[in-house]
C-alpha positions, 0 to 999 in steps of 0.5 A, spaced: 297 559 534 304 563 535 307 566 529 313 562 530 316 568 526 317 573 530 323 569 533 326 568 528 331 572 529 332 571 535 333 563 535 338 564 528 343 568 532 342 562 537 343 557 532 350 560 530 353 559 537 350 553 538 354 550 533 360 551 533 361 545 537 356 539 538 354 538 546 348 535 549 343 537 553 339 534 560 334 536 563 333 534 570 328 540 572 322 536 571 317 543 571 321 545 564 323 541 557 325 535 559 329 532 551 335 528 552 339 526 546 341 519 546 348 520 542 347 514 538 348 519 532 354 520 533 358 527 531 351 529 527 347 529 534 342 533 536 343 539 539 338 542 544 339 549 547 335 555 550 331 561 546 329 563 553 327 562 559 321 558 556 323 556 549 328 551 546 331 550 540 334 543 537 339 543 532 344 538 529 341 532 526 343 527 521 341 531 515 340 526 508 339 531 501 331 533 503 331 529 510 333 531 518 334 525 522 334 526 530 334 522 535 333 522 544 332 518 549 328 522 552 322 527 549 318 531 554 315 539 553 313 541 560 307 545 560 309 553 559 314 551 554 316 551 547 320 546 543 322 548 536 325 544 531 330 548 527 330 547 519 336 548 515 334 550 508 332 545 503 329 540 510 322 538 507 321 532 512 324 532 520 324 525 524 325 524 531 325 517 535 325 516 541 329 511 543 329 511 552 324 506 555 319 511 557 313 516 554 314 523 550 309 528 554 308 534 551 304 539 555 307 545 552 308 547 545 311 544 539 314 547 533 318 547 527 323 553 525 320 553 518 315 550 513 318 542 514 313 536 515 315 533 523 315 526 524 315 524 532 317 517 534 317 513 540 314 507 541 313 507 549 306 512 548 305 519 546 301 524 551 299 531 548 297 534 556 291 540 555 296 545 554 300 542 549 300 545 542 303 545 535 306 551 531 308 548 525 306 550 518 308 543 515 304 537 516 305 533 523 305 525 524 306 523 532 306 515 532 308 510 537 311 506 531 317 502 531 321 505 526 320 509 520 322 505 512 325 508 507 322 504 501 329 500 500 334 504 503 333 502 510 329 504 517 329 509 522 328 505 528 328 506 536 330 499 537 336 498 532 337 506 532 344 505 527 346 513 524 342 513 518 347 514 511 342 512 506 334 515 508 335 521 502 328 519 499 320 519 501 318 515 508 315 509 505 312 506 511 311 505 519 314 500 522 310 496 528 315 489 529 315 489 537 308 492 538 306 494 546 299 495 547 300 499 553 302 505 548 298 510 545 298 516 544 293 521 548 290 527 546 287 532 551 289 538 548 284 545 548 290 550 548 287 556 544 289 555 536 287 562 533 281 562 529 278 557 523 277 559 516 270 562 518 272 566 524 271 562 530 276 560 535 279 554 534 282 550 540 287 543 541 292 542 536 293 545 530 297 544 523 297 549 518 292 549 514 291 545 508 297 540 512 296 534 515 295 532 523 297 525 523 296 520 530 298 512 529 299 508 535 297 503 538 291 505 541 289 513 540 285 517 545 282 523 545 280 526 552 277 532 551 282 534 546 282 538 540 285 536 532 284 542 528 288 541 520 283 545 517 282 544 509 287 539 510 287 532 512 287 529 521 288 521 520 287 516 526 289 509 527 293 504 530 296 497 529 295 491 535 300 487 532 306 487 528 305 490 521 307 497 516 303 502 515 305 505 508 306 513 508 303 517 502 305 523 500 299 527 496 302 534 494 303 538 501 297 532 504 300 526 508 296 519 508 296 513 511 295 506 508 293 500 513 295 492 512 288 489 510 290 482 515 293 485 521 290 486 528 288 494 528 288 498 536 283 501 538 281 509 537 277 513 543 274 520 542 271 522 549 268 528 553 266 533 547 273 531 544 273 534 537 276 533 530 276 539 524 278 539 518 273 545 516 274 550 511 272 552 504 273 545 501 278 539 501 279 537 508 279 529 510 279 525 516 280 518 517 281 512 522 283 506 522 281 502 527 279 496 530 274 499 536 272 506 535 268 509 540 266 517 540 262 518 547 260 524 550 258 529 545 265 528 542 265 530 535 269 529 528 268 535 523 269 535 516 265 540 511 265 547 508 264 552 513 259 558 513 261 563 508 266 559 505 267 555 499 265 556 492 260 554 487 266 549 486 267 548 492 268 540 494 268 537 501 273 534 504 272 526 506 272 523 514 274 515 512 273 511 518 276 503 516 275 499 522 275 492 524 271 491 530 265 496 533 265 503 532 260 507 538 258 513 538 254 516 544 252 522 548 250 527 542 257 524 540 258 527 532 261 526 526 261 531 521 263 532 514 266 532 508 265 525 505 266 520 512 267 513 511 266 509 516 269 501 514 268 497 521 265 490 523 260 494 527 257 501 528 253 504 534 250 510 535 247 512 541 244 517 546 244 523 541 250 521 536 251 525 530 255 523 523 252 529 518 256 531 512 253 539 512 254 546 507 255 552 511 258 555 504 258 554 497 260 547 494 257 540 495 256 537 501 259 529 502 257 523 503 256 520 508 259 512 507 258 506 512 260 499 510 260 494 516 260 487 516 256 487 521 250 490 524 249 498 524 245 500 530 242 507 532 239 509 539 237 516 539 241 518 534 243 521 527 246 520 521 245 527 516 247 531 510 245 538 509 245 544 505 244 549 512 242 556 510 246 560 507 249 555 503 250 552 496 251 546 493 249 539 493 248 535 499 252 529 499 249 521 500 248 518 505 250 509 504 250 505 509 251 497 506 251 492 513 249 485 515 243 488 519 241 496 520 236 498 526 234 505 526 231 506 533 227 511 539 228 516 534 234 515 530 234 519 523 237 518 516 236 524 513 239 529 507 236 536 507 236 542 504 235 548 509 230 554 509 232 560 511 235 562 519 234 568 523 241 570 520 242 567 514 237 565 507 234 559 505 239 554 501 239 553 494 242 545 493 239 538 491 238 535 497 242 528 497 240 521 497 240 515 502 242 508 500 241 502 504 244 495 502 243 490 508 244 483 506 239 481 512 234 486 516 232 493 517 229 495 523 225 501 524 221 503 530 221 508 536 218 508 542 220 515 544 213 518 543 214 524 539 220 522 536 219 519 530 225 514 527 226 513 520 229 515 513 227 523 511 229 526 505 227 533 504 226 540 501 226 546 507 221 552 505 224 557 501 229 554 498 231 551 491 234 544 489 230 537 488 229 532 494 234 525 495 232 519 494 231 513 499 233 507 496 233 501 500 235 494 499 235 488 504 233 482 506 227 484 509 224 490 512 220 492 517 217 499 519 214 500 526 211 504 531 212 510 530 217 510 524 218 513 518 220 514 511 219 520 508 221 524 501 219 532 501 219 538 498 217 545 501 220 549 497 221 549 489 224 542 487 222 535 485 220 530 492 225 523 492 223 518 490 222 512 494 225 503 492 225 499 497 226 492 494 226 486 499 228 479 498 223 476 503 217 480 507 216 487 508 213 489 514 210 496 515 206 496 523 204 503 525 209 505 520 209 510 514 211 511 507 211 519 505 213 523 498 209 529 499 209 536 495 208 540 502 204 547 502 209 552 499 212 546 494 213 547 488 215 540 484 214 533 483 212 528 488 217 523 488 215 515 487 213 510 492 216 503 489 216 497 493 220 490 490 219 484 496 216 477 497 211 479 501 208 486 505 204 486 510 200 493 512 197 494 519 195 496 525 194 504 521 200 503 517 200 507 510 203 509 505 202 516 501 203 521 495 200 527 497 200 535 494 198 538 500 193 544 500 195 550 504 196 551 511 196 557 515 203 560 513 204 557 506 200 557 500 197 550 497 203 546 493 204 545 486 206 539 483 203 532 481 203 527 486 208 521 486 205 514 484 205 508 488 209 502 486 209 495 488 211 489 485 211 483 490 212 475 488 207 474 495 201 476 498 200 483 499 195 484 506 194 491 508 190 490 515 187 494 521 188 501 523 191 505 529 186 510 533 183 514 526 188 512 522 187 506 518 191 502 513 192 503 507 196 506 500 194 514 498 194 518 493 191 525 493 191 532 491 189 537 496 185 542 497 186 548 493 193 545 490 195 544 483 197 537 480 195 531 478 194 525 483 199 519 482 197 511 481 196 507 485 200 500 482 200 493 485 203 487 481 202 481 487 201 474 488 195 475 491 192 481 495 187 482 501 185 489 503 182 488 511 176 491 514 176 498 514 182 499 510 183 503 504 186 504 496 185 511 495 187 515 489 184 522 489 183 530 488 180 536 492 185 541 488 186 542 481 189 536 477 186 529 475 186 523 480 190 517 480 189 511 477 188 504 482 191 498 478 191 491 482 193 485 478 195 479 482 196 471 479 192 469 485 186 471 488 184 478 489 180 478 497 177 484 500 173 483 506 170 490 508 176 494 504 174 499 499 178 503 494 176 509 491 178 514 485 175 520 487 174 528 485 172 530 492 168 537 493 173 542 491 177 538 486 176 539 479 180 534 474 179 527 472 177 521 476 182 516 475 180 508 474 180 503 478 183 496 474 183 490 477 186 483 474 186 477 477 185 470 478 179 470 483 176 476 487 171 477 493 169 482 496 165 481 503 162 485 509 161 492 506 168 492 501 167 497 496 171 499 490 167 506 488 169 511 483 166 518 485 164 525 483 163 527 490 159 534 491 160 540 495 161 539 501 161 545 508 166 550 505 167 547 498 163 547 491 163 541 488 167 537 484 168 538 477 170 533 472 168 526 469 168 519 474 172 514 473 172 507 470 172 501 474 175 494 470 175 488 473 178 482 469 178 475 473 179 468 470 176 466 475 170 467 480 167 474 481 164 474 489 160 480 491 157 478 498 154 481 505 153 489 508 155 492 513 153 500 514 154 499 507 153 494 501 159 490 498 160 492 491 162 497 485 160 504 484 162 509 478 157 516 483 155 523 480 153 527 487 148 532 486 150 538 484 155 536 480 159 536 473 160 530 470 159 523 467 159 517 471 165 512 469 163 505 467 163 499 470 165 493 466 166 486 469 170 480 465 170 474 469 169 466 468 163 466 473 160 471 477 157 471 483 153 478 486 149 476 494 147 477 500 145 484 498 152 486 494 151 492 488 153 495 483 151 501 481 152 506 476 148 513 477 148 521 476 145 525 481 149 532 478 149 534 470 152 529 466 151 521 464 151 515 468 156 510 467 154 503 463 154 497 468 157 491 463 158 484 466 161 478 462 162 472 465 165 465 460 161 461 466 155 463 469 152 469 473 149 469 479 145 474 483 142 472 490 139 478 493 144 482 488 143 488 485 145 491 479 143 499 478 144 504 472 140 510 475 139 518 473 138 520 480 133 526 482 136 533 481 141 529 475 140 531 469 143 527 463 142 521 461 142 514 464 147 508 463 146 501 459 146 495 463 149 490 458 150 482 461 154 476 458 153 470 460 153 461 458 147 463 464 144 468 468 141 467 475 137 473 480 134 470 485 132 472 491 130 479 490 135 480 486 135 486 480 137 488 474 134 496 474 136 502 469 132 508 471 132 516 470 128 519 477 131 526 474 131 529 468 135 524 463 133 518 459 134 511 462 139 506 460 137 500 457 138 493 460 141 487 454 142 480 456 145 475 452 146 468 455 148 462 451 144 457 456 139 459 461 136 466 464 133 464 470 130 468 475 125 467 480 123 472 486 128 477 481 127 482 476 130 487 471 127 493 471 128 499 465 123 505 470 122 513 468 121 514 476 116 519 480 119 526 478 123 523 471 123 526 465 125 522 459 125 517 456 125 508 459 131 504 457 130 497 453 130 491 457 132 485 451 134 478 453 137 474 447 138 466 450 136 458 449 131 458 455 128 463 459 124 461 465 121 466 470 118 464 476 115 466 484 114 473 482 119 474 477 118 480 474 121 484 467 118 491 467 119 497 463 114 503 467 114 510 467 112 511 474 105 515 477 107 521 483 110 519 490 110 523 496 115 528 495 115 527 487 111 529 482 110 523 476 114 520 470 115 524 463 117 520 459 116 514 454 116 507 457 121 503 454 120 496 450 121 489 452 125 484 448 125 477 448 129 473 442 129 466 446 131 459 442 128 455 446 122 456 452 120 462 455 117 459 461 113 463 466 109 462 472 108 463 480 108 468 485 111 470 491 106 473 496 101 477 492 107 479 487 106 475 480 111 473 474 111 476 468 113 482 464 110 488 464 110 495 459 106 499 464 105 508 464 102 510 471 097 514 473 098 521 472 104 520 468 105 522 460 108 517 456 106 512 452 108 505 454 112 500 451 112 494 446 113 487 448 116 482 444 118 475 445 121 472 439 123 464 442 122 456 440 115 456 445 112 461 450 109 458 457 104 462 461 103 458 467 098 460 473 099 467 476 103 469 470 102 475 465 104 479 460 101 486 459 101 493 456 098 498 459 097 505 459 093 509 466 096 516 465 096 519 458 099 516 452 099 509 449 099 502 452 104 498 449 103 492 443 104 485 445 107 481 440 110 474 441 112 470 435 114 462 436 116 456 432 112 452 436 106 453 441 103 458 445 102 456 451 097 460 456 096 455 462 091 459 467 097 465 465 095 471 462 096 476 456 093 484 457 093 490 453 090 495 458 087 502 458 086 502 466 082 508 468 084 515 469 089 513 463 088 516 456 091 513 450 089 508 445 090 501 447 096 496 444 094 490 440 096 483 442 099 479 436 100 472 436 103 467 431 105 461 432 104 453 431 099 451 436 096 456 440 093 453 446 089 457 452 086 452 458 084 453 465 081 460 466 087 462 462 086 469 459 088 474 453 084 481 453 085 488 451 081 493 454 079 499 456 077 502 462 079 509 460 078 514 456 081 510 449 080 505 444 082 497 446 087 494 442 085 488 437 087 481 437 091 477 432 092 470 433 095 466 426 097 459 429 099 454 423 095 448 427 091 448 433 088 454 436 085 450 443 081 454 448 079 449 454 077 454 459 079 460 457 077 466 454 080 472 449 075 478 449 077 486 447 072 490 451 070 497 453 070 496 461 065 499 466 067 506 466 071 506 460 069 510 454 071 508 447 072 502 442 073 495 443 078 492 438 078 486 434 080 479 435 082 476 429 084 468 430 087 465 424 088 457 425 086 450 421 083 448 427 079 452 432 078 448 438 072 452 443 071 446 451 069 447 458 066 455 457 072 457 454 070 464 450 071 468 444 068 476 446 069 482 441 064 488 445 064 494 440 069 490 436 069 484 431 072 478 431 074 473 425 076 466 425 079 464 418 
């Protein structure tokens, strides 16, 4: 920029000769100025006379107090020249008119001989050639305005150009009462305008700083053209129709204010033209518009510049107030410093830019949109930045439209930057992004690798929280290749992501992250999602992750954010992409220190397709998350699982998987599973205790089918683990497990299994269903209890209920309590030391009306004999108790397989077996059922003892008390009370040894009958067996022997009172 000041001397000593007497000066040379006075100021015109060969000067003028009045009928500065507007002391404000018919071209420099503000009228259009250039230290208004308003002192207008008498005071307004759409003003401007603040050069027109660079048309454009008023303020804007546009003084800045209900001109920023109020701090810029289109890498730059500013330091503002369609394209950008942005609709395309950046000390500005509209992005950018370098907050970005696209990599993003080759990392909170659409929000791309989304992050190294994304819209949907994103690789907290929708959210291939990157120190920021429906398909996910190192950077630190969503609708989570399946995550990486996040989901109803996943783990250290789904409705997952897991590595809780609904299914291999998971190829096993799985359903619980896997529920301890499984508790109005489905809660480390709890105010129901409570081999600690509450209880089909210790710990115990029936038929319950157990058999005790055992139907307690890989049981058989109201009703079998129940030590084993007891209204024993204690291992077999109000009936059934062969031990005695004892067709009651121990004795006190019509009671030491028959001793008022029925101590005695 020339320094106008070394001419001073020069142009005052002109100025002296100049004014002896008033003169007008022509130019007709058109390769020089051209400025021609039009004499309608009459003694006071204005004067215009030569420097030099390549400067003027204008003198004269109507001078009112503060105010310099000027008028031409021509105004023109050719290219090479100068033209400089004197300023007599105590001018604050110059105004020049045009009053002629055709435009000012200024192709060379304009200026003003001191600090006053230069206003330049013509409403014929205003063309600022490459080579034109400002040299002004105040601030410079150039407008195709009818005239200028001096609140109500009057005008100065072109077209009724009156000497001016009263205009001592402020201009108040730009007046437009003959609007020419052909006029405008142009800006092709790129003549060197010395450095900026930061030391670089600056090219086009050029205010001093901290001053105003005004352009009003008409239409604006600038081609190529370069505005520079750094630290001060550069405003576009024009009227297409009559109208004020009011002039605001603010301290040394000059602003305009624009009618709201007046058509607006258009503005046009084309061929890399470039708009800058950079500094360190305060520099605004604002168009008024109708149209604005910034094309072709053109650029508006508002911030604090790299190595400026304070921590103090604020940035200035880019207002953008339009009326119509505002289009950035081709790497086009706007940069601040705030940027508003008021338009009817907004696109950016083919690389566009609007970002709000600190290169220095101080904060960023935001980033404003508000359209009534659409706001459409096309490969483009919208971002507020804390670059390297510098410090301070970032600004926001908010955007609020009718409808929003995002799309073939377009980004919304506030970051805070790590370090650059030049320059350290940032220290400064990331800002915000803010989404208010009243209808849509589209997000996808299409560009491959290009990514479109929302993205708000913290670089490596620096030091500042992450933004928050927060959306709020009519629906939303997230395609291919999009995403939302809220980060933090240095040290600070991840934003939070809020996406509330009135009607559907929809995420297709699409991703939702708040993430603690490797070398991040801080919180994972929240996912939280408030719609009428969502649906995740195709791959989609959402995740709040802790992430484990990676080549460069170190294992985060921090908790995982949690997962939120709250949907009136149905939540349908479907279907996968390649390897990436859909689904809500929440884990804590390998190495990485936190806690996982919970996974929340408040819905209607919710379904979670086949192969798709609700996860909440940890492979670091810190506690997984809990998963808790709670819908009014149904609750679906055919071949979905949900896990809580601490993976090999982790140490740290597993979380709970809690589930509220009215009705739940689960199908085709689904799966909810709580996990201690053990060492895997590069990692130990995990450390910590299982979590819990809660289900609570009004309704019906239906667990069916397989696929790889049986549907069901799992609380695991994997081998070589330390830990307590988790419990499984199901509380539901009827329950349904079929078809192969489980539930299972089992130890194979060191520590407890979980306990299997199942309530149902209905029924419950298991075809083909299991429910398991194990002490794996290689476990150590103690089985879990298997406790069912039902009006009824159903297993058939090869259903069971089994709680068994195959490693070093006591099995669980088995409790049924039924208001009405237990029916099993081809089922059974099951308290087992297996082969290569040591400990102690769990309890099987069924309290209920009525229970009937039929078609092999077993309830057995066994501590089983050696298998092919294990060694055999060690420990006691647990007892088996029945107190029925009602009947017990046993009878049938399935194949070779009777019914019955069973207290039994295998070969080889140490352990006494288990009692047997029934107390019930009557007992029914029908063909090929039993009831037998034995013992063929060392130890004791159990006692049989059936106490009924009724009769004991024995049709072709049995009752035994056994020392089989190879065992070693005393048999249990048989103890029968009741009303009528009643034995028929070949029915038999026995205590015998076979082996190396007495038999057991027989009691029998029936208050009536005891009727024997075929069958046989007998206490014997059986071929090969060593030791002494026991007793039979029945007590009846009547003994009733038929049809070869048999009373047959040997080596006993046997009574009859």
């Amino acid at each position: 920029m020339l320094n106008h000041y070394s001419l001073v001397n020069l142009l005052w000593r002109s100025a002296l000769i100049l004014n002896i007497s008033s003169f007008t000066v022509v130019f007709g040379n058109s390769a020089f100025a051209q400025i021609e006075p039009d004499n309608t100021l009459g003694s006071e015109n204005s004067l215009v006379s030569d420097i030099d060969a390549f400067n003027k000067r204008i003198d004269g003028g109507v001078k009112l107090d503060a105010n310099l009045f000027h008028s031409f009928r021509e105004f023109n500065v050719s290219k090479g020249r100068s033209v400089y507007f004197a300023n007599p002391e105590g001018v604050t404000d110059i105004f020049s008119r045009v009053t002629g018919n055709n435009p000012s071209n200024i192709f060379g420099k304009l200026g003003v001989l001191g600090d006053a503000n230069l206003f330049l009228i013509n409403p014929n259009g205003i063309v600022f050639g490459e080579n034109a250039s400002l040299d002004v230290n105040g601030s410079f208004v150039a407008t195709t305005a009818n005239g200028i308003e001096f609140g109500k002192q009057g005008s100065f207008s072109t077209s009724n150009p009156e000497i001016p008498r009263l205009l001592s005071v402020n201009p108040s307004a730009l007046f437009f009462n003959a609007v020419n759409n052909q006029a405008g003003i142009q800006n092709n401007s790129v003549a060197p305008a010395g450095k900026d603040p930061a030391g670089i050069n600056a090219f086009g027109l050029r205010v001093a700083d901290g001053k105003s660079l005004l352009l009003v048309g008409g239409n604006v454009s600038i081609d190529g053209g370069q505005l520079n008023a750094f630290g001060g303020r550069v405003e576009l804007g024009g009227l297409a129709a009559p109208g004020n546009v009011n002039l605001l003084f603010e301290e040394d800045n000059l602003k305009l204010a624009f009618p709201e209900n007046v058509a607006r001109a258009d503005v046009l920023l084309t061929n890399q033209a470039f708009v800058s109020v950079e500094a360190d701090g305060g520099g605004d810029i604002a168009v008024n518009t109708r149209n604005l289109d910034i094309l072709r890498g053109s650029k508006l730059s508002a911030g604090i510049g790299q190595g400026l500013g304070s921590s103090k330091a604020i940035a200035g503002d880019t207002a953008i107030n339009q009326s119509g369609i505002n289009n950035l394209v081709q790497a086009s950008s706007i940069t601040g410093g705030n940027i508003v942005i008021d338009t009817s609709s907004l696109n950016l395309q083919d690389g566009a830019q609007i970002s709000s950046s600190i290169l220095g000390n101080g904060n960023a500005g935001n980033v404003i949109v508000k359209a009534k509209e659409s706001v459409s992005l096309n490969n483009s950018t919208i971002l507020s930045t804390v670059e390297a370098g510098g410090t301070g907050k970032g600004g926001n970005i908010d955007i609020s439209a009718a409808t929003l696209k995002l799309l073939d990599g377009s980004q919304l993003q506030t970051i805070t930057r790590g370090a650059s080759d030049t320059q350290p990392a940032a220290k400064g909170d990331a800002g915000d992004i803010n989404l208010k659409v009243s209808g849509t929000v589209d997000i996808f791309s299409s560009k491959g690798k290009f990514i479109s989304g929302l993205l708000s992050f913290v670089e490596t190294g620096t030091q500042g929280n992450g933004g928050n994304l927060n959306i709020d819209a009519g629906s939303f949907n997230l395609g291919k290749g999009s995403s939302l994103a809220a980060s933090t690789l240095g040290n600070g907290n991840a934003g939070n992501v809020r996406i509330t929708a009135n009607d559907a959210v929809l995420l297709t291939e699409g991703d939702i992250f708040s993430t603690v990157e490797a070398g991040g120190i801080g919180k994972g920021g929240n996912i939280d999602i408030n719609a009428a429906t969502l649906t995740l398909r195709d791959g989609a996910q959402l995740q709040t992750i802790t992430r484990r190192a990676s080549d460069t950077q170190s294992a985060g630190k921090g908790d995982a954010g949690n997962i939120n969503l709250k949907v009136s609708g149905t939540v349908d989570i479907s279907g996968k992409k390649g390897e990436f399946i859909s689904g809500l995550f929440s884990f804590v990486g390998t190495g990485a220190e936190g806690n996982g996040g919970n996974i929340t989901v408040d819905a209607g109803s919710f379904n979670l397709g086949q192969g798709t996943r609700l996860s909440a783990s940890t492979s670091g250290k810190g506690n997984a998350g809990n998963v808790v789904v709670s819908t009014k409705d149904a609750v679906s997952l055919i071949g979905g699982n949900i896990f809580s897991a601490v993976e090999a590595g982790g140490v740290g809780k597993g979380g709970n998987i809690d589930i509220n609904a009215a009705n739940l299914t689960l199908r085709d291999g689904a799966q909810l599973i709580t996990i201690i998971r053990s060492a895997s190829d590069t990692q130990p096993p995990g450390k910590g205790n299982a979590g819990d799985i809660n289900l609570k359903v009004s309704g019906t619980v239906d667990i069916a089918g397989r696929e790889v896997f049986s549907s069901g529920l799992s609380s695991l301890v994997q081998a070589g683990v330390e830990g307590n499984g988790g419990d499984i508790t199901v509380d539901a109005g009827f329950f349904r497990l079929t078809e192969g489905a489980r539930l299972n809660a089992s130890a194979s480390g060191k520590g407890n299994a979980g306990n299997v709890v199942v309530k149902a105010k209905d029924s419950i129901f298991l075809t083909g269903g299991n429910i398991f409570s194990t002490v794996e081999a290689r476990g150590v600690g103690e089985g879990g209890n298997i406790d069912i509450n039902a009006a009824n209880l159903t297993l058939r089909d090869g259903a069971k209920l089994a709680a068994s210790t195959l490693g070093n710990g006591n099995a669980g115990d088995v409790t049924i309590s039924a208001k009405d029936t237990v029916f099993i038929t081809d089922g059974s319950i099951f308290s087992t030391v297996e082969a290569g157990g040591v400990g102690e058999g769990g309890n099987i005790d069924i309290n209920a009306a009525n229970l009937t055992l039929r078609n092999g139907a077993q309830l057995q307690t066994i501590t089983r004999g050696a298998s092919s890989t294990q060694p055999p049981g060690k420990g006691d058989a647990g007892d088996i108790n029945l107190k029925v109201s009602g009947t017990v009703d046993i009878a049938g079998k399935r194949d070779t397989v009777i019914s019955g129940i069973f207290s039994l030590v295998q070969t080889g084993t140490e352990g006494n077996g288990g009692n047997i007891t029934v107390n019930a209204g009557s007992l029914k024993l029908g063909e090929d059922a039993s009831l037998s204690a034995s013992t063929a291992g060392k130890g004791n077999a159990g006692n049989a003892s059936i106490n009924v109000e009724d009769a004991v009936s024995l049709t072709g059934g049995s009752i035994f008390s056994t020392v089989e062969a190879e065992g070693i031990g005393k048999g249990g005695d048989i103890n029968i009370s009741a009303s009528t004892f009643l034995l028929e067709e070949d029915a038999r009651l026995a205590a015998s040894t076979f082996g190396n121990g007495n038999a057991g004795n027989i009691r029998v006190n029936t208050q009536h009958v005891a009727f024997l019509t075929g069958g046989s009671i007998f206490s014997a030491v059986e071929a090969g067996g060593v030791g002494k028959g026991g007793n039979i001793d029945i007590d009846a008022a009547n003994l009733v022997l038929k049809n070869g029925a048999q009373l047959s101590p040997t080596g006993g005695r046997w009574w009859e009172h």
